[in-house]
C-alpha positions, 0 to 999 in steps of 0.5 A: 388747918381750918384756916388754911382750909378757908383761905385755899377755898377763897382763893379757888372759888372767884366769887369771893374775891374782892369786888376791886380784884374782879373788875379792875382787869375789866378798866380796858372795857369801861375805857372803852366805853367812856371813849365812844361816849366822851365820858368816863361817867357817861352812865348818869344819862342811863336812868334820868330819873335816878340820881347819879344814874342810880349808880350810888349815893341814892336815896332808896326812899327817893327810888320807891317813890317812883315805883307805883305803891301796889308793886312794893312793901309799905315803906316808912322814912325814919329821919336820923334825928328822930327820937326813936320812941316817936318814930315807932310810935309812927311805924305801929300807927302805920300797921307795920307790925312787928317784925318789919325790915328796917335798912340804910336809906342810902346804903349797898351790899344789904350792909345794915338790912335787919329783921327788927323783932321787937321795941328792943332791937327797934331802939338798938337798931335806931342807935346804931344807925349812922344815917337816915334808915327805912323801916318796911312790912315784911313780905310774907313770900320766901323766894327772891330773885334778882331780874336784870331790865333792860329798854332802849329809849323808844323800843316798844318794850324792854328785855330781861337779860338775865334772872338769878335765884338766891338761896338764903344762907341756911343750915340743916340739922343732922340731930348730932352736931349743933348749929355751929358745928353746922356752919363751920362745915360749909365755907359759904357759911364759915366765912359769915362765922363771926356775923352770926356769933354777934347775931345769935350768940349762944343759941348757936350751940343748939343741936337741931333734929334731923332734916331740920332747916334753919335759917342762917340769913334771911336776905337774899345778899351774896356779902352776907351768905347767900349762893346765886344761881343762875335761872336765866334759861326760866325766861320767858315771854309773860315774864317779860311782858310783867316786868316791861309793864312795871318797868315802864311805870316807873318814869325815867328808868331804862337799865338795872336789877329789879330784886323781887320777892314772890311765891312761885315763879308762875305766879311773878310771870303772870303778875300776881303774889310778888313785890319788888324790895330794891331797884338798882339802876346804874350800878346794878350787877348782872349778879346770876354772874356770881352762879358758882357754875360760871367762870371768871371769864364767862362772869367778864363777858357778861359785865362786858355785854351788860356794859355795853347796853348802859353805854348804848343807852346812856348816849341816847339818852344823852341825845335827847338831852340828859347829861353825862355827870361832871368829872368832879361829880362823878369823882366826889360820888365815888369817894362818898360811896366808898367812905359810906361803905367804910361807915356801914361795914364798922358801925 
């Protein structure tokens, strides 16, 4: 029954849905769009200064590069063939402290992001690694969003075009049922069920006391829990002018999803108390679509508005001289991407 249970939920709430069952009836669209621009991959051009258009198979490290160092957690590169004892070495030596972040260097969905508490999980996380990872200090601020850029080349400044607010996958104690009756009681949290069993084992048991909160998933990601809520109607003019000022610093970017960390909203509009933990370009998503309010349709006409500025963008770009990828490229990008998310996803 509790099965059942999931499944009907699953079914009836589109934000579950597989990633391939929600954009393959949009093909038409990008068809069309790869027609005005003579390109099926015509969303290199978007970001020239991302790889691929920041679309996938970029190196994160080669992105925080480009980003001035004020904006962004100190970041370490941890090479897959380092012996892991010299690379803690290094990262203690760097005063990133425990704990830290460490996550994939090329990677997607928060697959492999974890919070390393001690030398212990440092050298199991090592282990597990399949590639190249990036350890970084932990931002103190507990609040994240996701802000969605966009500028065409020239215009004086950018736009934001949506804001999404995401709620860490947390559970509050009632003083009765442990902390896994808890999550079995929320499908947001079943369906991360056997996740957190790996992650906490025994210690699910505990019975926490009332109105007491735990913290389930501390990454703001929607494949590991975490609800979005649409806060796009917060835009505002300082906020816009704060982003477009950062934005323009990092050369070569003209569209995507800047994911901040900060501690009040009126403190990010001004500038102050904030710090940018991922920057997606091309294949970034207008995800304040995936806001439980919104329907699937209202979520296809977003992706469609939002795919019509990469268009427009990447063809201006292409004008001034960027290049649109290559078939081939384009098509053993994609292969890559999807055995990589295969990869992440078993390891």
């Amino acid at each position: 029954m509790e099965r059942l249970r999931l499944i009907w939920h699953r079914i009836t709430h589109w934000e579950y849905w597989p990633f391939w069952l929600i954009y393959y009836p949009m093909f038409p669209v990008w068809l069309y769009y790869s027609l005005k621009a003579r390109s099926i991959f015509y969303f290199n051009a978007a970001n020239p200064g991302m790889k691929n258009g920041g679309m996938a198979m970029i190196s994160k490290k080669e992105i925080y590069d480009l980003i001035p160092d004020q904006f962004i957690p100190k970041t370490l590169f941890i090479p897959k063939n380092e012996d892991s004892d010299c690379a803690l070495q290094r990262i203690l030596a760097s005063d990133i402290g425990f704990p830290f972040i460490a996550k994939p260097n090329i990677g997607m969905k928060s697959f492999g992001v974890e919070k390393i508490h001690d030398k212990e999980a440092f050298h199991k996380y090592a282990a597990w690694s399949p590639s190249d990872f990036l350890v970084q200090q932990l931002i103190p601020y507990t609040k994240e969003v996701g802000i969605f850029y966009v500028r065409k080349p020239n215009e004086e400044i950018g736009k934001i075009t949506g804001i999404v607010s995401k709620e860490f996958l947390f559970v509050t104690g009632d003083g009765k049922r442990s902390i896994l009756e808890l999550i079995k009681s929320n499908p947001r949290s079943h369906f991360q069920l056997k996740a957190l069993q790996n992650k906490f084992g025994d210690s699910l048991q505990t019975v926490l006391k009332k109105g007491e909160e735990f913290i389930l998933v501390p990454y703001g990601s929607h494949t590991r829990g975490a609800k979005f809520v649409d806060i796009s109607p917060k835009i505002n003019e300082e906020l816009v002018k704060t982003i477009d000022a950062v934005c323009r610093q990092i050369d070569g970017f003209y569209y995507g999803r800047l994911d901040v960390l900060y501690h009040s909203f009126d403190d990010l509009s001004q500038g102050k108390n904030f710090s940018i933990i991922e920057i997606n370009g091309a294949g970034g998503e207008a995800t304040h679509i995936y806001d439980p309010k919104h329907s699937l349709f209202w979520a296809w006409k977003e992706v469609a508005r939002h795919w019509g500025m990469l268009c427009e963008i990447s063809m201006l770009n292409h004008q001034k001289g960027h290049p649109y990828l290559s078939f081939k490229d384009g098509r053993t990008m994609i292969k890559e991407s999807g055995e990589l998310q295969a990869q992440l996803k078993v390891v």
